[in-house]
C-alpha positions as CSV (number, residue, x, y, z in Angstrom):
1,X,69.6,73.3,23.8
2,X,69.6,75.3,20.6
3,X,67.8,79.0,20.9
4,X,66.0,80.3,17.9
5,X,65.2,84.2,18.2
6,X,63.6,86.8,15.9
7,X,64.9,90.3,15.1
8,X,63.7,93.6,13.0
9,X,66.0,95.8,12.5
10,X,65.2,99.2,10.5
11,X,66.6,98.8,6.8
12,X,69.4,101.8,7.8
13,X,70.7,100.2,11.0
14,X,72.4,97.3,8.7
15,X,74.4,97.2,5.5
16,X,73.2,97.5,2.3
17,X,70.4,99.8,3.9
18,X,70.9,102.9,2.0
19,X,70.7,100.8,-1.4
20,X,67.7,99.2,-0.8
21,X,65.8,102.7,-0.4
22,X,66.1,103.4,-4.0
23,X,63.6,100.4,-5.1
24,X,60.8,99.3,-2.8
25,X,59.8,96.1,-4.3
26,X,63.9,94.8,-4.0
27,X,64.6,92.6,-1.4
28,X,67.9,90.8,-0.5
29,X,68.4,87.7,0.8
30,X,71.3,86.6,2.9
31,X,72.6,83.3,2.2
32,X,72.5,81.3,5.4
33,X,76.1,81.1,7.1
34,X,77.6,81.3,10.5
35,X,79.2,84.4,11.1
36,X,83.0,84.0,11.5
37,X,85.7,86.8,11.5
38,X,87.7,85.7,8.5
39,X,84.7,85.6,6.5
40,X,81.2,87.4,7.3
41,X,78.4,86.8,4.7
42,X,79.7,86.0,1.6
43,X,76.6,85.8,-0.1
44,X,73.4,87.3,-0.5
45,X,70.7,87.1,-3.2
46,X,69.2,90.1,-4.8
47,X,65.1,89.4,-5.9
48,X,63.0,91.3,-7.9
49,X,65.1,94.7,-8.5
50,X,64.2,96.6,-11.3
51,X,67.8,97.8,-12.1
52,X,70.4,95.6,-10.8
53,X,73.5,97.9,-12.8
54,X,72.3,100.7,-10.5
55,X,72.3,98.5,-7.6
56,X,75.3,97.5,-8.1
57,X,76.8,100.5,-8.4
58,X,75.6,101.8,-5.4
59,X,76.4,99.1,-3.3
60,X,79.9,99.4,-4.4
61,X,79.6,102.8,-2.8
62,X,78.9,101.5,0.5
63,X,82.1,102.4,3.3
64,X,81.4,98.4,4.6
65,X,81.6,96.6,0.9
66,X,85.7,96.6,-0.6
67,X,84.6,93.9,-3.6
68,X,80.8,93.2,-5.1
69,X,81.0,90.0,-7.7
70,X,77.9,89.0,-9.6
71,X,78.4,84.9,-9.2
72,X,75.2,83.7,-10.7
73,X,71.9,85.8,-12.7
74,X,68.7,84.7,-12.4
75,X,65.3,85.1,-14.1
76,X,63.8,87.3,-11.1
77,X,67.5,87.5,-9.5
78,X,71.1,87.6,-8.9
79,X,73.5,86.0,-6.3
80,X,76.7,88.3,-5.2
81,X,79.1,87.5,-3.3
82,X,80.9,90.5,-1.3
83,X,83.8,91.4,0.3
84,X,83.2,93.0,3.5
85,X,85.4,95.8,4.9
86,X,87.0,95.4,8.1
87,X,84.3,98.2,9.3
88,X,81.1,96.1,8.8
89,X,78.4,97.5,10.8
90,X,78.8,96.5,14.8
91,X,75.3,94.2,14.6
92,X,77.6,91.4,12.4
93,X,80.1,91.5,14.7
94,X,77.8,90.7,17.3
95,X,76.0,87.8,15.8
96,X,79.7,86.4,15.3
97,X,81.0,87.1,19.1
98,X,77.6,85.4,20.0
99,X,78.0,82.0,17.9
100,X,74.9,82.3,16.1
101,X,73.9,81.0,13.1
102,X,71.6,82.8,10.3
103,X,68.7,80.8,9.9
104,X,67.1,83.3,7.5
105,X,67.9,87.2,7.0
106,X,65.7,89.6,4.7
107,X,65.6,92.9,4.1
108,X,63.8,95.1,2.2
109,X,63.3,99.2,2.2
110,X,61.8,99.4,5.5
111,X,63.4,96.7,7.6
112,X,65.3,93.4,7.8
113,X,64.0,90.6,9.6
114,X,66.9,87.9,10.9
115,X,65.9,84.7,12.4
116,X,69.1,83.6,14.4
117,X,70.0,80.4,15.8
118,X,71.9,80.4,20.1
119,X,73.7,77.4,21.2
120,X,71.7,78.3,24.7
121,X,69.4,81.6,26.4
122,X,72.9,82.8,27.5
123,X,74.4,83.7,24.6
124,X,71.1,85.3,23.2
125,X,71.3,87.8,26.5
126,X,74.3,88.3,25.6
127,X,73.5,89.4,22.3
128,X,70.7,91.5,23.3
129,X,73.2,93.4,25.6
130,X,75.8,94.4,23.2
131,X,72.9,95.7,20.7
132,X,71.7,97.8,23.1
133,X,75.5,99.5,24.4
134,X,76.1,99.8,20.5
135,X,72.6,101.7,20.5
136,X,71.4,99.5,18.0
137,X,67.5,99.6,16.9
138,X,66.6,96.3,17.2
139,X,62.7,94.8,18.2
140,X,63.2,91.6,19.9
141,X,59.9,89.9,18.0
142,X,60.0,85.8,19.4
143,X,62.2,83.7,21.1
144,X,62.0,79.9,21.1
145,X,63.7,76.6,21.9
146,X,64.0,74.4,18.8
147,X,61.8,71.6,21.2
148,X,58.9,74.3,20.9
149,X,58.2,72.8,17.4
150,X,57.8,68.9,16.1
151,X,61.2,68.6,13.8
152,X,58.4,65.9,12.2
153,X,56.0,68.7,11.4
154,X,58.0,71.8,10.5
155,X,60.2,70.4,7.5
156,X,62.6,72.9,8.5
157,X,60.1,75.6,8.1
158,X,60.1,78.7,9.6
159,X,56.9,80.0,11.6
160,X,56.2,82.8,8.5
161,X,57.0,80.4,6.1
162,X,54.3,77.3,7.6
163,X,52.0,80.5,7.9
164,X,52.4,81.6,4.1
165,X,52.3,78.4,2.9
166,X,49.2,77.4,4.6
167,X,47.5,80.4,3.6
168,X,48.2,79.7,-0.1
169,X,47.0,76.2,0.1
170,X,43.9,77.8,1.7
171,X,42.8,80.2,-0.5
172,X,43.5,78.1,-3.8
173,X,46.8,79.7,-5.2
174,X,48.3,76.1,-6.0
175,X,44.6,75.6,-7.9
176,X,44.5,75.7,-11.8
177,X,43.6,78.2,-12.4
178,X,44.8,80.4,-9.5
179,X,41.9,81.3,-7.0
180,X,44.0,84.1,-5.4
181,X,47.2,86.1,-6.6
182,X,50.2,86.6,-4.8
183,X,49.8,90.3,-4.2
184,X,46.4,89.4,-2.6
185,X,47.6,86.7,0.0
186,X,50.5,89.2,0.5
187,X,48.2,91.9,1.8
188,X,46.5,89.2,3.9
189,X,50.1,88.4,5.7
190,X,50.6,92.0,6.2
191,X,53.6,92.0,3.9
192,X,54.6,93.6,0.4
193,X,54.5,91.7,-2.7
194,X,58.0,91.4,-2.7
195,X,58.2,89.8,0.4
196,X,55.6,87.6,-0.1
197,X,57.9,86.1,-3.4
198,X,61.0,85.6,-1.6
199,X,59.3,83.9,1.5
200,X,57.1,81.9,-0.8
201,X,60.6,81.0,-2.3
202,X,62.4,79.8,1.0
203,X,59.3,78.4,2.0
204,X,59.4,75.5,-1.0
205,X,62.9,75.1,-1.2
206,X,63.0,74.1,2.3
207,X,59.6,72.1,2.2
208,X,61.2,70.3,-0.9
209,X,64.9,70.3,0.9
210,X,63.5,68.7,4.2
211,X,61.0,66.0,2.2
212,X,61.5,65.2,-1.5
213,X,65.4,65.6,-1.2
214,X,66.0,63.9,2.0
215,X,63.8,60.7,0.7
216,X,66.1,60.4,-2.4
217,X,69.5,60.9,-0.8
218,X,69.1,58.0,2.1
């Protein structure tokens, strides 16, 4: 049985760290993957950045990133994909040796949040132990078995993304006109504005992936 867990880790424990504290409403968004050694991450989205030539110049910088390729620009953001150097930081090794699976991995100037997927509890303690001999930061925030939740009434949501959605529904931000703003339903959730945009994001895609999508293609 499939474990899902949830991590924070502080934005300067994990690559791209020391770029994202130039602009506090950036955020980047890894593109989900399983960890392997021949290729770690590929991808990752950039959102809301006010200066993406700067960004990319400094992430070029960065001792774990040999080769940074714009692949596709966006109206609010742009998709890279990166090379990795052979000395990328000892947490992505980890998720690798431990088989897991990225369900969903943001970070912004203060902290990434990675929602990971186990094949079993076993490989999850196993992961927590080699964090903590690497002295990695990391806050171990929920652990769950995919049977915890009704496949029928998640859509492939995750538990921040059900909780956003449902708060926007609530207060009228689908309404015409908009009874709430973004920035407003992000200070409810606790979150920046920035956050509350990409999770918003993920949050319809997979609403629309798991519903509208998988109708049409059976």
């Amino acid at each position: 049985m499939s474990v899902i867990a949830e991590f924070t880790v502080p934005a300067e424990e994990f690559a791209l760290g020391r770029a994202l504290k130039r602009d506090s409403e950036m955020e980047i968004e890894l593109e989900r993957t399983v960890p392997t050694r021949k290729e770690r991450m590929p991808f990752f989205f950039v959102w809301n950045c006010g200066d993406y030539e700067s960004f990319e110049r400094e992430a070029r910088e960065e001792p774990e990133i040999e080769d940074l390729t714009a692949v596709e620009r966006f109206e609010d953001g742009v998709l890279y994909r990166v090379k990795w150097d052979r000395r990328v930081d000892e947490f992505v090794r980890a998720i690798a040796r431990a088989g897991a699976t990225i369900v969903e991995a943001v970070g912004n100037d203060e902290a990434w949040r990675f929602e990971l997927r186990f094949p079993e509890y076993g490989n999850v303690s196993r992961f927590q132990s080699e964090l903590r001999e690497q002295e990695i930061d990391v806050r171990v925030d929920r652990i769950t078995t995919e049977l915890d939740a009704d496949p029928a009434e998640s859509y492939g949501l995750t538990e921040p993304q059900r909780e956003a959605l449902l708060a926007a529904f609530r207060r009228g931000y689908f309404d015409e006109p908009r009874a709430v703003s973004l920035s407003d339903l992000a200070a409810e959730l606790g979150i920046s504005s920035a956050a509350a945009t990409g999770r918003m994001r993920r949050a319809t895609r997979s609403l629309v992936a798991n519903t509208l999508a998988k109708d049409s293609a059976e």
